[in-house]
N, C-alpha and C positions, 0 to 999 in steps of 0.2 A: 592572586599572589604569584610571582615570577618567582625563578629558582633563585638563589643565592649568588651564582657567577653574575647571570644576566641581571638581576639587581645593582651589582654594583659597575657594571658597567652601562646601563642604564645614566645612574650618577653620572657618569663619567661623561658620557652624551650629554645628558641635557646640562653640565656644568660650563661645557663649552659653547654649548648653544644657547645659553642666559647670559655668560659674558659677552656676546657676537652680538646678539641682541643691543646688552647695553651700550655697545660699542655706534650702536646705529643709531639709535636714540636718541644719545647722550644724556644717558642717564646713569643713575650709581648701579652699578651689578646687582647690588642688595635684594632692589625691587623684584626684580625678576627671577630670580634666585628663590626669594619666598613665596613669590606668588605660587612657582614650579612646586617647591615643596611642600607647601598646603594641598595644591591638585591631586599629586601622588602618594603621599601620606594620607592625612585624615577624608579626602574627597573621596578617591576612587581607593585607597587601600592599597597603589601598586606596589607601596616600599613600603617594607617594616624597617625602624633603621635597631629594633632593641632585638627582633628577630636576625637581623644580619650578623649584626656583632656581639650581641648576645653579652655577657660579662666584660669582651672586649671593649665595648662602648665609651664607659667609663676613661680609659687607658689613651684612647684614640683620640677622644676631645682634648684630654689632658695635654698628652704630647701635642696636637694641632695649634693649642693654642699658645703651647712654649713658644714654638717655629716663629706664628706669626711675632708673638713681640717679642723676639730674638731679629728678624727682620726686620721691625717698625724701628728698633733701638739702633741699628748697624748706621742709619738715616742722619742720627742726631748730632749734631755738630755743637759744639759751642760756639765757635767764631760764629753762627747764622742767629744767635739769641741779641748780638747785638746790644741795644738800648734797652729795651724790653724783656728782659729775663726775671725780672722783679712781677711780672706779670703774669707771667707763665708758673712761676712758683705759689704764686698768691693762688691762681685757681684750681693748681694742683695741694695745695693745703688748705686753707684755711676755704675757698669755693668750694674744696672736696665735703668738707666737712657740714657748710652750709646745705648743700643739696642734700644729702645725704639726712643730715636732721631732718630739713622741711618736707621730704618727700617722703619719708616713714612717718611722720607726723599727720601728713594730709592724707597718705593712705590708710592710715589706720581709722582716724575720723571719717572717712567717706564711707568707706566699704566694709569698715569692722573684723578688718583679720588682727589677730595676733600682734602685737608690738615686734615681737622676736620677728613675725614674717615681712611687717612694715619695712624693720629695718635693715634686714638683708633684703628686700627689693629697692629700699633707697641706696644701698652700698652697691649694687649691679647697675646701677642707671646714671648713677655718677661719672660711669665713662663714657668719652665722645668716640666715635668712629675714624681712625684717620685712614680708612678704605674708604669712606663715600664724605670724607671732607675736602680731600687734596682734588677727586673729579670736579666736586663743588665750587671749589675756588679755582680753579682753573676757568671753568664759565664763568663766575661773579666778576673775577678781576679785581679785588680789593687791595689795599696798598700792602706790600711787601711783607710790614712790620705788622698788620693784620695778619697776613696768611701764614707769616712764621710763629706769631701768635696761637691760632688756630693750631697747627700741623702739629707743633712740640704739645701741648695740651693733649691732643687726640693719642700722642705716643705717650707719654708719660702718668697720665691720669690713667689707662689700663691697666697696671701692674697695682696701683693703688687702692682702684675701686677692688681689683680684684683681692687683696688686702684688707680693704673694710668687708668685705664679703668671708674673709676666713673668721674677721673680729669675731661675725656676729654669727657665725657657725659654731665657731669655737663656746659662743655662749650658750646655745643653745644646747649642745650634746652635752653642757657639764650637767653632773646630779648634784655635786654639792662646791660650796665656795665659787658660782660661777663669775662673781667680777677678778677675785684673784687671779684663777685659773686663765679668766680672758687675759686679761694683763701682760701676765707672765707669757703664755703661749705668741700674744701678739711680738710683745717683745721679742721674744726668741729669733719669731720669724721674719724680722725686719733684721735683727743682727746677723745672724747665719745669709741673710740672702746679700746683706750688703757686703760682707765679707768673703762670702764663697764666689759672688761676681766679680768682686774686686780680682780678688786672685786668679780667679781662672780667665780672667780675661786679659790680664799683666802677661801671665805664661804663654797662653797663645799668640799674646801679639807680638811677644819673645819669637815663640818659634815662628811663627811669619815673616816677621822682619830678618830672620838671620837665616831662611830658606830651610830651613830644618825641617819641615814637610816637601815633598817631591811635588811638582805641580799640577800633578793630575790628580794628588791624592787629598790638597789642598780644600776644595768642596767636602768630600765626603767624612775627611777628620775633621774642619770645622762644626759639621752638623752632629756627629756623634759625641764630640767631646761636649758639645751642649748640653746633648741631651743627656749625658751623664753628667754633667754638675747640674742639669734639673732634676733628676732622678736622687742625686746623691744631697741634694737642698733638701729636697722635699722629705728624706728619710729621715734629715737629723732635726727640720721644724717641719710639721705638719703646713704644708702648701706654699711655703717660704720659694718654691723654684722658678715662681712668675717673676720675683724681682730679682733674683739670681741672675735669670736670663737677659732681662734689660740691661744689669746694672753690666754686665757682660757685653753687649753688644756695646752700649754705649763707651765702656772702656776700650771698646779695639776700634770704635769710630774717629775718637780722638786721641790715640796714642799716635805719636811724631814718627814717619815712614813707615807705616803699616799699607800697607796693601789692601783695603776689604773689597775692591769691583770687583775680582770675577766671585768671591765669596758671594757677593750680594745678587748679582744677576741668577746666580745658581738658587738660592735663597728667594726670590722672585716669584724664577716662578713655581717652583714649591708651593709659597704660597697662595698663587692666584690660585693650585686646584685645591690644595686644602679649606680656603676662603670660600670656594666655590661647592665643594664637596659638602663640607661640616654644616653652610646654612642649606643647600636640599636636605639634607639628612633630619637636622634640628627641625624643620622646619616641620618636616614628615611625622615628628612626635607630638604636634601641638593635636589638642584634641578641641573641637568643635564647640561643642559642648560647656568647656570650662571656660569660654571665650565669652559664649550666651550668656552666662551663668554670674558673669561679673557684671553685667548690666551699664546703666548709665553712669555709675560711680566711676568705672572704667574712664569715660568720659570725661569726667570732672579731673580726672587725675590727673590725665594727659593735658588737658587745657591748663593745670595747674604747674604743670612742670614748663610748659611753654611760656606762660605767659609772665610769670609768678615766679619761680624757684629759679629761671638762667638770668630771666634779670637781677632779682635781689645778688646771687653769688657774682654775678658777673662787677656789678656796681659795689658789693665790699671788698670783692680782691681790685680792685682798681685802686684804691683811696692811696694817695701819692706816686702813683705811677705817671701822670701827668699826661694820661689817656681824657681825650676830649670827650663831651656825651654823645656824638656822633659815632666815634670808635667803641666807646661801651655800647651802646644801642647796637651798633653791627655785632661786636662779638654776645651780647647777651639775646641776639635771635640765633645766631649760628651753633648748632650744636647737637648735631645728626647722633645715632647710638649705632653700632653698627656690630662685627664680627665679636667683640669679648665679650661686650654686655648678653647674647645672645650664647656663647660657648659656655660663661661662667655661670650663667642661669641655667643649663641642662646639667654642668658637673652638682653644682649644691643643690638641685632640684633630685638624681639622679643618688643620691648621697642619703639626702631624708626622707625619699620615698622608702628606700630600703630601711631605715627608721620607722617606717609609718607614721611621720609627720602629720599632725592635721594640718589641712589649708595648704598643702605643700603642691595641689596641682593648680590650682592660679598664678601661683609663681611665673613659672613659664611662659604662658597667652599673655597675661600682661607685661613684663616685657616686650615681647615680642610685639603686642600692640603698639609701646612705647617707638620701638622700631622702626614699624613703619610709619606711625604717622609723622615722624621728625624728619624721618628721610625723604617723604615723598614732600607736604607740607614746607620744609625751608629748602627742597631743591627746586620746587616753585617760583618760590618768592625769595630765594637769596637775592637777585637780579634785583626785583623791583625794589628791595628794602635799599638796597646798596646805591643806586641811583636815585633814590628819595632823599637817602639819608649825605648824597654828593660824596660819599669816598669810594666810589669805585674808579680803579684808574683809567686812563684814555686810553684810547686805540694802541693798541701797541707797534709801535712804527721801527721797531727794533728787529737786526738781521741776526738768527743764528746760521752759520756759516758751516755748511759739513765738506769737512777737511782743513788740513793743518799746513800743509806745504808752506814753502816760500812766498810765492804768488798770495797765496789767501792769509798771510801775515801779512803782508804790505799791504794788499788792502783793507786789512780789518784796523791797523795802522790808523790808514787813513780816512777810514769811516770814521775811529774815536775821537780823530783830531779835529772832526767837522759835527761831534757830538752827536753822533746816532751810537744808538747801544747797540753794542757786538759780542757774541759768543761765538770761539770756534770750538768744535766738537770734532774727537778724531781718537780713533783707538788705537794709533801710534805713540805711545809716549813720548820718542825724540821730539814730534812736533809739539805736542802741547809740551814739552818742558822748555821749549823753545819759546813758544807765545807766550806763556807764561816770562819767561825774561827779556819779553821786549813788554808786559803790562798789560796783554789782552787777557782780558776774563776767559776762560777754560773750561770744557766738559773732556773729560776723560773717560771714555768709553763710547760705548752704543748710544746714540741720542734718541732710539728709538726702545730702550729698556724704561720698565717699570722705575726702575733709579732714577734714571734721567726726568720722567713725569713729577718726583716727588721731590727731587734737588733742585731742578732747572727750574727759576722763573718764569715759565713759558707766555705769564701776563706782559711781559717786555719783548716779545717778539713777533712780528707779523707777516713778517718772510721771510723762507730757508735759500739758502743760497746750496746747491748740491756742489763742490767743486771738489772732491777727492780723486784720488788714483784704483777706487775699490768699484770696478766695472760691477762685481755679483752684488754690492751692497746698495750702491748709488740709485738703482730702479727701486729700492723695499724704503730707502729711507724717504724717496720722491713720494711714492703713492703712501706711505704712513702720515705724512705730516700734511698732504693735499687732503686725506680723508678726516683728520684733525686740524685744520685751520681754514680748509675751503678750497674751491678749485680758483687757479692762479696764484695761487701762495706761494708756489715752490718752483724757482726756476733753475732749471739746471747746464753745464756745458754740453757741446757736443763731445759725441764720441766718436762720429766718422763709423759707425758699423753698420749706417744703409748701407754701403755703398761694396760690403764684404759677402760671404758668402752666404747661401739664405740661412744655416743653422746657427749662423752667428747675426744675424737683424734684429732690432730692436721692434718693437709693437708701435702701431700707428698714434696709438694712446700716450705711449712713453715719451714719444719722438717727438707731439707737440710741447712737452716741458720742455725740450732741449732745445739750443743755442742762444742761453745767456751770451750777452755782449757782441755777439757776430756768428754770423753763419762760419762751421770750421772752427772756432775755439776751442780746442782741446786742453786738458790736463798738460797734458806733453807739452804742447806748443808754449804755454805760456810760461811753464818750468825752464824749457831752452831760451827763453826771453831772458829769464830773469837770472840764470845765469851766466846770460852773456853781457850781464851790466843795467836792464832794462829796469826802472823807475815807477814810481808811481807821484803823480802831481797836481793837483788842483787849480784851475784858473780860472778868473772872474772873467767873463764877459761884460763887453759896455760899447755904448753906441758909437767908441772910433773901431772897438774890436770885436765883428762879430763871429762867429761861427766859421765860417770859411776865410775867415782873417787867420784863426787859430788852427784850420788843417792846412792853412797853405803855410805854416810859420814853419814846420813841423814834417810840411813834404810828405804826407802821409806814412811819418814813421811812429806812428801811437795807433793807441786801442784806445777807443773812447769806453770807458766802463760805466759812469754813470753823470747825473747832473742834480745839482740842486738846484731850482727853481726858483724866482724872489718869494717865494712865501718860505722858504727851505725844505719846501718837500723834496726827500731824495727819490729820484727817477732811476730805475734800470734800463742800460739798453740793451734789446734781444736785438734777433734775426728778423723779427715780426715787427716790433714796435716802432713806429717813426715819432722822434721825439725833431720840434722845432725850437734850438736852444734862442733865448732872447737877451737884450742885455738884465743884465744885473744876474744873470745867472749863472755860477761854477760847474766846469765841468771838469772831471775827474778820468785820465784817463794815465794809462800806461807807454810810458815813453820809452821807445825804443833808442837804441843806437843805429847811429846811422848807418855804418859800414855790416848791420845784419837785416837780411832780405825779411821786408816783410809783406805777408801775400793777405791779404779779403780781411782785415783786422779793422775795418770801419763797416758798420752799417749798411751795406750798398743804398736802400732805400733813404738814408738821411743824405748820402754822398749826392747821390743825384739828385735829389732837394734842394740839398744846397747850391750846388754848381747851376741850376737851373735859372736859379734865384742872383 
């Protein structure tokens, strides 16, 4: 056993180094997270997590898990529910209820615990994970109204399940009149939470929206005023501050000119170390023994919730939603357990120990077995279900666009008009409120935040286009999106900084992303193009007018940007690529004015192709 400093910074080490892991794998963090704190907990004994924090244990889960679905809520938009809101409601009611029953029922007939323990381990497993659903569906690729399906379930069935899990606490600790007691106590704590969220989240988006907070102090009073209308929920209904905090975030998600990005980014990554922190921790308390000790019943259980209990709920909250059996069959395999099913199993586990609960230390392991085998198990096989069952969507041929300018409206412009899907992303506001009024879909912010992974489509996209004015940002957003979509996915402008002093050079690594469109294409250059009048225009090639019909019409005053092909695959041109255009193909390029000089803005390699020819 290590001292107590070096203990929790230990956590802290390997927190980052199971998410880096995950990172490389592509896999959900989860895995590795637990695998780590099995190793160091009950293997080798490095961490004690009840000897660390001792009484504080309790307090630390509690607040962690405020945070995280105070973050998962900030996410939830109504305008993205769409069609299917009728769906999302149904699993989060009346499927809640259904799992919930079937899974205290099958566990109690298998394994022989307690009714009372059946049914607070069926109220803990009723929630989905949307930590290792949104990684999930980003690999599977399943249609839109799927994965918005999926993601709003993973957020809003937490605060729920964590609510049937007070019901059935609340029953147990009564000595007399326990259904009354439950009742009313439930009661309470669905009103107090839906009310205290309400307001407190009206007020803050008050003070947000009228800058009544200073902006650096913006992060730190959103996180503390939460955690006192959690603190001050929880005082007046016993555990009512889980849906406080949701009902809270989701109120400032959707309140009209609210501001919540740099809240959310701050809130991020908060979470990834508490997410990463809380399961080494938890994990470290699972005891070996009580694992063995559930036997093959364990087994049956899980195979039952699998196969048995997501489809029956999955298939009655569907009935009139006008979901085909192909879209039920996907969402009743999808259905990972992840950070709260795992936090609210160690607070009420943690609760009735101190009770001396019988049977209260299976609680724990089986979860946590639940855990892993859904996570590991459907991050498998989501792929091959999703392609069996034909709705996963196609390759994504779609461009997100980093930066906003001039230049990268006009062609995002004229991408849409030629029906390729386009996102531009830019942490300027003037530009995106700019694209936004000329009709180009928008990310506002960092497209390399945790935000951006859980809002962004990223199934619609299949190459980044880097073209901003942000030289320190441009090389992190290059290599983030290359090591998340593949190498060649990301092509970027020149920036002309071989050519400067050696502590200003760019890496030989960097340098082959760049020269999108021509060798020499800068930000700049094409800004002072487009301010001096210069265009963007598409034209069909045909066998009176080919290729060198179309630069000599033109005098070589355009930039050829890209081409669509007779199949309409769109083509990029670099400084590298020799594209041969043929008839029936459009190509898209940037038309200059004639009376402004313009120097190396075609291909040199297609030029002398062509003219050769």
């Amino acid at each position: 056993m290590i001292d107590l400093t070096s203990a929790l910074v230990l956590v802290g080490l390997l927190s980052i180094f199971c998410q880096y892991l995950a990172y490389r794998i592509k896999l959900p963090a989860i895995l590795p997270l637990l695998v780590i704190g099995i190793l160091v907990g009950p293997v080798t004994g490095v961490i004690d997590a009840d000897q660390i924090f001792g009484d504080l244990l309790f307090p630390v889960v509690s607040l962690s898990v405020a945070i995280i679905l105070f973050e998962g809520s900030l996410t939830l938009r109504f305008g993205d529910l769409g069609g299917h809101g009728s769906m999302v409601r149904n699993l989060c009611t009346s499927g809640a209820i259904v799992t919930w029953c079937l899974v205290a029922a099958i566990t109690h007939l298998i394994i022989g615990i307690s009714w009372e323990m059946a049914f607070l381990f069926g109220a803990i497993v009723t929630v989905t994970g949307p930590t290792v659903i949104v990684p999930m569906l980003r690999t599977v690729r399943p249609s839109t109204k799927l994965s918005n399906i999926l993601r709003w379930e993973g957020i809003i069935i937490d605060p729920i399940g964590a609510l049937l899990a007070v019901l059935v606490y609340e029953y147990i600790i009564s000595t007399q009149d326990a259904l009354s007691h439950t009742l009313w106590a439930f009661g309470k704590t669905v009103g107090i939470g839906l009310v205290i969220g309400a307001i407190m989240g009206y007020l803050l988006g008050i003070a947000l929206r009228s800058n009544l907070i200073p902006h650096y102090l913006r992060n730190t009073a959103v996180l503390t005023l939460m955690l006192g209308a959690f603190a001050g929920s929880n005082m007046m209904a016993h555990e009512s501050g889980l849906l406080t905090v949701t009902i809270m975030g989701m109120w400032l998600a959707n309140m009209r000119d609210v501001d919540v990005d740099d809240v959310l980014e701050f809130k991020e990554t908060l979470s990834v170390l508490l997410i990463s922190g809380l399961f080494i921790l938890l994990a470290s308390r699972i005891q070996l023994d009580s694992i063995l000790s559930l036997g093959w019943g364990a087994v049956f259980i899980i195979l039952a919730i699998l196969f048995i209990v997501r489809p029956v709920s999955v298939v009655i909250s569907a009935l009139g939603t006008g979901l085909n059996w192909r879209e039920q069959a996907f969402l009743g395999w999808v259905a990972p357990r992840g950070i709260v099913a795992a936090a609210v199993s160690a607070l009420f586990s943690l609760k009735l120990e101190i009770l001396e609960y019988e049977q209260i230390e299976l609680l724990v392991p089986l979860v946590f077995l639940v855990i892993i085998t859904t996570v590991v198990f459907q991050s498998l096989t989501s792929v091959h279900v999703a392609q069996w069952l034909g709705i996963r969507a196609p390759k994504p041929n779609g461009y997100l666009i980093f930066g906003g300018g001039a230049f990268c409206r006009m062609f995002a412009k004229e991408l849409l008009a030629n029906d390729i899907k386009v996102c531009v992303a830019d942490t300027n506001w003037d530009a995106i409120r700019s694209a936004r009024m000329d009709n180009i879909p928008t990310y506002f912010g960092n497209p390399m935040s945790e935000h951006a992974s859980r809002t962004l489509d990223f199934t619609l996209f299949g190459r980044v286009l880097v073209m901003s004015p942000y030289r320190q940002l441009n090389p992190m957003v290059t290599f983030h999106f290359e090591g998340e979509m593949g190498k060649g996915t990301v092509l970027g402008l020149s920036n002309n900084e071989q050519q400067q002093r050696p502590s200003h050079q760019i890496s030989e690594s960097y340098a082959k992303k760049l020269g999108l469109f021509a060798d020499g294409i800068t930000y700049g250059k094409l800004a002072s193009w487009v301010a001096k009048g210069a265009k963007i225009k598409t034209t069909r090639l045909t066998e009176n007018f080919s290729m060198k019909d179309y630069l000599e019409e033109y005098e070589g005053n355009l930039l050829v940007l890209c081409a669509f092909d007779s199949n309409d695959k769109l083509r990029m041109f670099t400084n590298k690529k020799t594209l041969e255009p043929k008839a029936d193909w459009r190509i898209m390029s940037l038309i200059i004015p004639k009376q402004t000089e313009l120097e190396a803005v075609s291909n040199p390699k297609e030029v002398k192709k062509i003219e050769e020819k």
